[in-house]
N, CA and C atoms as an extended XYZ file, in Angstrom:
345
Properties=species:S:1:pos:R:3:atomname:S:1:resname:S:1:resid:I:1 pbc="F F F"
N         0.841       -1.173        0.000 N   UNK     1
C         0.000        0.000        0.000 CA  UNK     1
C         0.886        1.236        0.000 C   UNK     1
N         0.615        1.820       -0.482 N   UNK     2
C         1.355        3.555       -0.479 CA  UNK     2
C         0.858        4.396        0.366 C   UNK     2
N         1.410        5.249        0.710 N   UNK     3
C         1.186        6.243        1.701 CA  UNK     3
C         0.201        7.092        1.641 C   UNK     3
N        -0.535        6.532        3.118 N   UNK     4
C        -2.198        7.567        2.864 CA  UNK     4
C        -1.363        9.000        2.914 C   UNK     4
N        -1.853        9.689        2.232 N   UNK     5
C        -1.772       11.113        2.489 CA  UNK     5
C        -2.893       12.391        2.982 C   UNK     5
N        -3.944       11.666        2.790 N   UNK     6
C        -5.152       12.524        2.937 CA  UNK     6
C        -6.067       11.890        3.361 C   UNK     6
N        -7.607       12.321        3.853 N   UNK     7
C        -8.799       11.217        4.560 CA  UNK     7
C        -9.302       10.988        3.105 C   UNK     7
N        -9.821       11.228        2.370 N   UNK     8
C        -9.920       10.862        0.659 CA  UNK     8
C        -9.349        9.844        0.333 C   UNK     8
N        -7.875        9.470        0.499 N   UNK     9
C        -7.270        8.581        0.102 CA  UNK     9
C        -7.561        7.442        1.282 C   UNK     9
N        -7.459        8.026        1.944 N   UNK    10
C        -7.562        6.382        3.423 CA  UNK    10
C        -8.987        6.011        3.225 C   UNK    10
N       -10.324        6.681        2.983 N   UNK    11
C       -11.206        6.246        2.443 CA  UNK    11
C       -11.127        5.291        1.340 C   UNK    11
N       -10.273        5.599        0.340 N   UNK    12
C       -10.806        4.618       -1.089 CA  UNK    12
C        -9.495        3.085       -0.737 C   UNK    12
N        -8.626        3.733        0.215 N   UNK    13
C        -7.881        2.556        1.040 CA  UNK    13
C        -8.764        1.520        1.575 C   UNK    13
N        -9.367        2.321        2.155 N   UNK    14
C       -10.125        1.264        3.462 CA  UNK    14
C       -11.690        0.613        2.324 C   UNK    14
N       -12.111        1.239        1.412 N   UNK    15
C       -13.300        0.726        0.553 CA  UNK    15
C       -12.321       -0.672       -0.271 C   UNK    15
N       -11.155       -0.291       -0.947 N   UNK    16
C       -10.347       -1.199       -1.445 CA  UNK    16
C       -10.290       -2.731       -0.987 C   UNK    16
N        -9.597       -2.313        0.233 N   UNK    17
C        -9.383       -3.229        1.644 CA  UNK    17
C       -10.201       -4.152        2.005 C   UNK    17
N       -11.497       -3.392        2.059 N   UNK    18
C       -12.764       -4.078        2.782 CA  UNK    18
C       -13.385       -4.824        1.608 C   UNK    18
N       -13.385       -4.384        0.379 N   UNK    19
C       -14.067       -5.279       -0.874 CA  UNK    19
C       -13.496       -6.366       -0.805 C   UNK    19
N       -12.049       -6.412       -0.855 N   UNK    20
C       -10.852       -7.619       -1.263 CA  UNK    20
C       -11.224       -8.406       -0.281 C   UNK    20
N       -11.069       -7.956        1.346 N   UNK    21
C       -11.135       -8.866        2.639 CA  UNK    21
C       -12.689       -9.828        2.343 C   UNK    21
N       -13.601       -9.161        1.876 N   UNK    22
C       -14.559       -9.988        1.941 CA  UNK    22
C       -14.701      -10.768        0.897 C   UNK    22
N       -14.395      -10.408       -0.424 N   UNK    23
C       -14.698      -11.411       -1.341 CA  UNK    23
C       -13.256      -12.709       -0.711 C   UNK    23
N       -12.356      -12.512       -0.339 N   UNK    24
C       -11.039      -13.548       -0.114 CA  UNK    24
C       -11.659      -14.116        1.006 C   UNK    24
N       -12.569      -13.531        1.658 N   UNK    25
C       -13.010      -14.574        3.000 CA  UNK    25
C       -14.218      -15.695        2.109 C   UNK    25
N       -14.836      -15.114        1.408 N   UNK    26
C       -15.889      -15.775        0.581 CA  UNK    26
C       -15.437      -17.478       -0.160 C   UNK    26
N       -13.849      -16.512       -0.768 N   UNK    27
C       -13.326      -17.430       -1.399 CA  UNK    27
C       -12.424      -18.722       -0.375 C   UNK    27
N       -12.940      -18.302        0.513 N   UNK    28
C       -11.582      -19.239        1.702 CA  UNK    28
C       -10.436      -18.943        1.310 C   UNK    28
N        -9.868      -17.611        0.724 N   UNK    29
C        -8.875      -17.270        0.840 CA  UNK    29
C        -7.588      -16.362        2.496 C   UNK    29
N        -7.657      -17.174        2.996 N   UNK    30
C        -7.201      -16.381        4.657 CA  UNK    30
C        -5.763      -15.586        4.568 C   UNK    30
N        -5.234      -15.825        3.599 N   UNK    31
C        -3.775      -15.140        3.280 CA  UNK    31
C        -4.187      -13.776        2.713 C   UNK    31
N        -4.980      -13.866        2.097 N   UNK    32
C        -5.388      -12.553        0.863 CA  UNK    32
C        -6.219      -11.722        2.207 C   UNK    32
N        -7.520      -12.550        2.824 N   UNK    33
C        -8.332      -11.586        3.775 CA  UNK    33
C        -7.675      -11.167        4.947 C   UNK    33
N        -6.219      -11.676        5.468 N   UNK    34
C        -5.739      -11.119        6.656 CA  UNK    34
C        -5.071       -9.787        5.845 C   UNK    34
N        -4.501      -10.054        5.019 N   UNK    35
C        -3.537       -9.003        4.488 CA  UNK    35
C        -4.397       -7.896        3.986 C   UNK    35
N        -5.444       -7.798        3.891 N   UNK    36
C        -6.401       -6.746        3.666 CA  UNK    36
C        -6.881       -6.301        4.646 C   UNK    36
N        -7.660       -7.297        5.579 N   UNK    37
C        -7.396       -6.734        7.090 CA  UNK    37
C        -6.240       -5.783        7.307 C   UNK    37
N        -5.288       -5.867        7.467 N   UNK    38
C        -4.136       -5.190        7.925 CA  UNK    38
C        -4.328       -3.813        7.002 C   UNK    38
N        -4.630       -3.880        5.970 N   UNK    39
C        -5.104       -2.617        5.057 CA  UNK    39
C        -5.698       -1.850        5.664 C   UNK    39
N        -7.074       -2.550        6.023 N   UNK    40
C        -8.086       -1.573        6.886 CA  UNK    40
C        -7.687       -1.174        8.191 C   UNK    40
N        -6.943       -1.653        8.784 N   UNK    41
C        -6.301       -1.355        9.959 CA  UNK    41
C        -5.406        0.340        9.827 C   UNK    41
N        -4.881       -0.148        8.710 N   UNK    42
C        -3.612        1.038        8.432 CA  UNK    42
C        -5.095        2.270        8.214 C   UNK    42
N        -5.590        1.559        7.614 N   UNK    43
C        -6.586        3.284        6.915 CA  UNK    43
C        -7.809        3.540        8.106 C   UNK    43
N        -7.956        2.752        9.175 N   UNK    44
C        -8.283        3.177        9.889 CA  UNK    44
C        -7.521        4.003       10.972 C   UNK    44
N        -6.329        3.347       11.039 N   UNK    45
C        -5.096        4.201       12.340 CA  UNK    45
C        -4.766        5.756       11.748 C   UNK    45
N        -4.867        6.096       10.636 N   UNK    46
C        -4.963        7.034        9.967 CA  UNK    46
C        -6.121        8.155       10.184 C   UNK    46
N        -7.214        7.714       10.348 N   UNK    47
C        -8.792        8.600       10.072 CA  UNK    47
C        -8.909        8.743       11.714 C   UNK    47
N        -8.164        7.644       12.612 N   UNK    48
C        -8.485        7.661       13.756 CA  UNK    48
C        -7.435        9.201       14.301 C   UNK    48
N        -6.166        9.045       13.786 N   UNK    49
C        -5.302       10.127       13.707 CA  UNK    49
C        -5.703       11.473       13.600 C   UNK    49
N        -6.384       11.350       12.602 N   UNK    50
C        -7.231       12.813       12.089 CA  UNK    50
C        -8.239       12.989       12.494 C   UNK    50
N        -8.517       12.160       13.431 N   UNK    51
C       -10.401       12.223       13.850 CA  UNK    51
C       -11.022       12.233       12.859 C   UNK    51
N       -11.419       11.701       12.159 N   UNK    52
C       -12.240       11.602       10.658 CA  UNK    52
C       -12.771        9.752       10.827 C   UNK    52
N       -12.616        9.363       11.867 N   UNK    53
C       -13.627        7.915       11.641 CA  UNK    53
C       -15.100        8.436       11.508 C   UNK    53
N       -15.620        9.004       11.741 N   UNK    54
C       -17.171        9.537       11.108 CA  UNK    54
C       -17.212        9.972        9.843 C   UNK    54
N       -15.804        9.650        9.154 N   UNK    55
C       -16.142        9.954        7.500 CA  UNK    55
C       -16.403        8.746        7.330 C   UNK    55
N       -16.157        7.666        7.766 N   UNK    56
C       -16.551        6.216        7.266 CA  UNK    56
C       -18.508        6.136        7.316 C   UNK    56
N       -18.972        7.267        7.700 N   UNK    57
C       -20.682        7.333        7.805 CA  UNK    57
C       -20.811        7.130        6.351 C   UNK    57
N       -20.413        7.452        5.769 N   UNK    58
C       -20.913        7.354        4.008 CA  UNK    58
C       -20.869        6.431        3.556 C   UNK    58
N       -20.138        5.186        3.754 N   UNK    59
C       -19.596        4.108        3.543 CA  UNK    59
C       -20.651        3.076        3.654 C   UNK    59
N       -21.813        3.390        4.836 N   UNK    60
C       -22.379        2.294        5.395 CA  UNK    60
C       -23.775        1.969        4.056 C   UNK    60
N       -23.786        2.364        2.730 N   UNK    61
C       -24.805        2.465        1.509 CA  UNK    61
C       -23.579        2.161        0.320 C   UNK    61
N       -22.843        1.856        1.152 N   UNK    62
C       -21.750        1.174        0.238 CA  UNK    62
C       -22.119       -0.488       -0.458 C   UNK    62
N       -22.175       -0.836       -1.662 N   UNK    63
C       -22.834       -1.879       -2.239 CA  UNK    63
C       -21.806       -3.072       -1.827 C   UNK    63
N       -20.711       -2.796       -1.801 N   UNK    64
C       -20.023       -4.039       -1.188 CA  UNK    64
C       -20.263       -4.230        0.621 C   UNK    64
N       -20.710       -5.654        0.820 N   UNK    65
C       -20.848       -5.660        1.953 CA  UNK    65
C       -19.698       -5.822        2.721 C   UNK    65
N       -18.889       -6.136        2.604 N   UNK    66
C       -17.731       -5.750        2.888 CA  UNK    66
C       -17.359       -4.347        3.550 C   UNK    66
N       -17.512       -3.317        2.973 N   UNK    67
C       -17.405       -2.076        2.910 CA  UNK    67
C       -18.221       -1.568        4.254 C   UNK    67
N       -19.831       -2.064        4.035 N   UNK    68
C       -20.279       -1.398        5.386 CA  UNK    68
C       -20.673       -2.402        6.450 C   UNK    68
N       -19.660       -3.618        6.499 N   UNK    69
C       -19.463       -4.405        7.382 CA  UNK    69
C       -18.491       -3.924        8.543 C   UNK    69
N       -17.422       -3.370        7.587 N   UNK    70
C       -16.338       -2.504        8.340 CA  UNK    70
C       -16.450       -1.494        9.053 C   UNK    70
N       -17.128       -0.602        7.801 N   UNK    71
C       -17.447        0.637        8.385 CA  UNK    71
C       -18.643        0.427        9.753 C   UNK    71
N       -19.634       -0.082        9.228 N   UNK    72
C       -20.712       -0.014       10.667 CA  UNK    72
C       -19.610       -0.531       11.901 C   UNK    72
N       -18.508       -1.525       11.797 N   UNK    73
C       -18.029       -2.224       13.092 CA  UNK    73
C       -17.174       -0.924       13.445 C   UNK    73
N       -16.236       -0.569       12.850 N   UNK    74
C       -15.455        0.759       13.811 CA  UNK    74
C       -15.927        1.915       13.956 C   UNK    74
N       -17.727        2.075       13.192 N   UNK    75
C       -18.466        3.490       13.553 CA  UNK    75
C       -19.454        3.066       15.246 C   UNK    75
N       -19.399        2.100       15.329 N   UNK    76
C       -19.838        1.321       16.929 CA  UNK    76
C       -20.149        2.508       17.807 C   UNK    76
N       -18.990        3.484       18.074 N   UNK    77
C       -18.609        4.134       19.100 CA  UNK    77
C       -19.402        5.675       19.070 C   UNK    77
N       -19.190        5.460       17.450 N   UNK    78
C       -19.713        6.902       16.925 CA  UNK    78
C       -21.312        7.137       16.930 C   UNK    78
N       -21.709        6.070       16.302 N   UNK    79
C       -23.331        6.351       15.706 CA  UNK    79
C       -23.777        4.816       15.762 C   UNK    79
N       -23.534        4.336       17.003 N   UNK    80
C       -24.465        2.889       18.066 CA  UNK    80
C       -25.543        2.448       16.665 C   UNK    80
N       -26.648        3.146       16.995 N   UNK    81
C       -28.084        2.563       16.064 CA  UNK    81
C       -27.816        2.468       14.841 C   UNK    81
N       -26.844        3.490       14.053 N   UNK    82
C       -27.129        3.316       12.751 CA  UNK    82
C       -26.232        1.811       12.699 C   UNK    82
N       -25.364        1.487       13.385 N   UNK    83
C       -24.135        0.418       12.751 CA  UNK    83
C       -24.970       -0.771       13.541 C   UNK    83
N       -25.584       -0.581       14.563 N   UNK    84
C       -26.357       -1.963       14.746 CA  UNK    84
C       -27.052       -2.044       13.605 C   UNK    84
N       -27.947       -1.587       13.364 N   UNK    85
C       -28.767       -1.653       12.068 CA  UNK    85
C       -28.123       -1.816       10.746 C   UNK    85
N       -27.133       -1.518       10.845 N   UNK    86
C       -26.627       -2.140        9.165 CA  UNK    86
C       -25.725       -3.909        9.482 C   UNK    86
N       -25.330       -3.564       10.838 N   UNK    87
C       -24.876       -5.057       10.885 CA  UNK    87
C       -25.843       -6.057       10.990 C   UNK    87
N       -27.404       -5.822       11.677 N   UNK    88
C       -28.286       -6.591       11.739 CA  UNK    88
C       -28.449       -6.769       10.367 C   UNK    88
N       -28.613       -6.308        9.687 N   UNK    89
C       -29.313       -6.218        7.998 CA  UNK    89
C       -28.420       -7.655        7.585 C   UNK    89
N       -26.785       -7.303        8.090 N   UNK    90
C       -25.944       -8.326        7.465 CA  UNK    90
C       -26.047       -9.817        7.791 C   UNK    90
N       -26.488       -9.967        9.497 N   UNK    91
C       -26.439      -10.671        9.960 CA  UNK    91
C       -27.065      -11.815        9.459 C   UNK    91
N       -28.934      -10.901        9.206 N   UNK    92
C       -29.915      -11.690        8.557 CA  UNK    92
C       -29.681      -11.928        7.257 C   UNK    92
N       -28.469      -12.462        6.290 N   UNK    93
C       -28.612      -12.445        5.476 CA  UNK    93
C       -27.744      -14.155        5.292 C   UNK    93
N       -27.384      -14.452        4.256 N   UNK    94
C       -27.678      -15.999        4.302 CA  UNK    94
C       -25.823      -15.738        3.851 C   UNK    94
N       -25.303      -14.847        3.802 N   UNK    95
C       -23.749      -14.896        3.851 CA  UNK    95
C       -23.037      -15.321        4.505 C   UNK    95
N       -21.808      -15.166        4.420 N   UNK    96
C       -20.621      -16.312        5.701 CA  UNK    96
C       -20.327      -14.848        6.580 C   UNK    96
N       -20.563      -13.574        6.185 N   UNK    97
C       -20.587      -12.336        6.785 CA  UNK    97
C       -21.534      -12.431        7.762 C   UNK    97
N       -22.612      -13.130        7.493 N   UNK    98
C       -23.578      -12.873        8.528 CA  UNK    98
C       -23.107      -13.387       10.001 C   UNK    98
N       -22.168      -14.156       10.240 N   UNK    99
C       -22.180      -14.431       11.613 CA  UNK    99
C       -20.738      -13.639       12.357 C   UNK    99
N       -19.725      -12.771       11.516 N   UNK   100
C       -19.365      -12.126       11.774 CA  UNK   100
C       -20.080      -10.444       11.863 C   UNK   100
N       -21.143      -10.330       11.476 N   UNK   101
C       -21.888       -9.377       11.915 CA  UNK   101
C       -22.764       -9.667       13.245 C   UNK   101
N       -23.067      -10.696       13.134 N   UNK   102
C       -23.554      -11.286       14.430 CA  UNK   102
C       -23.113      -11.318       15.423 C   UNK   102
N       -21.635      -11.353       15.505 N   UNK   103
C       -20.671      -11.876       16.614 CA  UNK   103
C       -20.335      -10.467       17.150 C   UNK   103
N       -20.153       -9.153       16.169 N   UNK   104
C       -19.559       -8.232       16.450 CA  UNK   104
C       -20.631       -7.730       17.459 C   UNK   104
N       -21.960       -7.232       17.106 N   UNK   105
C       -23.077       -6.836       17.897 CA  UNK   105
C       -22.732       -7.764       18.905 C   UNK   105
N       -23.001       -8.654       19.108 N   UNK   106
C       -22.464       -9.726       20.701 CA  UNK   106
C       -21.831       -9.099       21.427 C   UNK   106
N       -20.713       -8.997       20.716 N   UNK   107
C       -19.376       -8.401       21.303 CA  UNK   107
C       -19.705       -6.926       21.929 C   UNK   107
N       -19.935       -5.930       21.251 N   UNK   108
C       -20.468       -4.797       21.062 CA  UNK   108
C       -21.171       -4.592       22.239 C   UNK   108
N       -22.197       -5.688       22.408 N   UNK   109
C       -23.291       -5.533       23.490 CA  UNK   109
C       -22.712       -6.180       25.194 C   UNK   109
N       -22.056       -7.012       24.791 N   UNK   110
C       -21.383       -6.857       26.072 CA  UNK   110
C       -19.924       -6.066       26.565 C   UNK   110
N       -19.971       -5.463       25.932 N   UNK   111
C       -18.956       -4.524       26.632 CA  UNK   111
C       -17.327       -4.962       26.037 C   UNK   111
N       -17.297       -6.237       25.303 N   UNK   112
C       -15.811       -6.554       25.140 CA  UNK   112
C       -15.296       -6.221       23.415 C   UNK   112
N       -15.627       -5.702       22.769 N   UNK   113
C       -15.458       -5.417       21.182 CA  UNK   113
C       -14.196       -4.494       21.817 C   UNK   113
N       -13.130       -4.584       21.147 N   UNK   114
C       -11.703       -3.733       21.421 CA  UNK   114
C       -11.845       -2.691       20.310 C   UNK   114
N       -11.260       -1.741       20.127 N   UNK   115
C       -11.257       -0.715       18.910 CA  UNK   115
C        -9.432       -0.319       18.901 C   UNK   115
């Protein structure tokens, strides 16, 4: 990855990131989805830097679920209802995402989800 330079760029980082991580988890690919993980990590340590994790709000009408799987899990802190509600959406859905949306709200709700 190249050097975020701007919240613009760590955005289309972290949309990048989050497409790849989920289709490679889809694919049972775990080499490809950790290393994208680590993507979203970087472009989140970044927005978290700048205070700009509430730019990831736009994200959550993002067509890859991927995208506002992520975003709803590290907007948790920010905007509670809207990211329960987009992770519920995920949960109920017949994907291999759905029980990592499931798990996160769990988590979320008892107090132990780390950020």
């Amino acid at each position: 990855m190249k050097k975020i330079a701007d919240i613009q760029t760590a955005l289309e980082f972290f949309q990048k990131a989050a497409t790849s991580q989920a289709k490679a988890t889809e694919q049972g690919d775990y080499k490809t989805a950790n290393k994208n993980y680590n993507e979203i990590l970087k472009a989140i340590a970044f927005l978290k830097n700048k205070s700009a994790i509430n730019t990831l709000s736009k994200l959550l009408s993002n067509p890859s679920i991927g995208v506002r799987l992520w975003a709803a899990r590290f907007l948790l802190q920010i905007n509670e209802t809207e990211s329960i509600k987009i992770l519920t959406e995920i949960a109920n859905t017949e994907s291999i995402h759905s029980l990592s949306a499931e798990t996160t709200i769990e988590e979320w709700l008892r107090g132990t989800l780390e950020f």
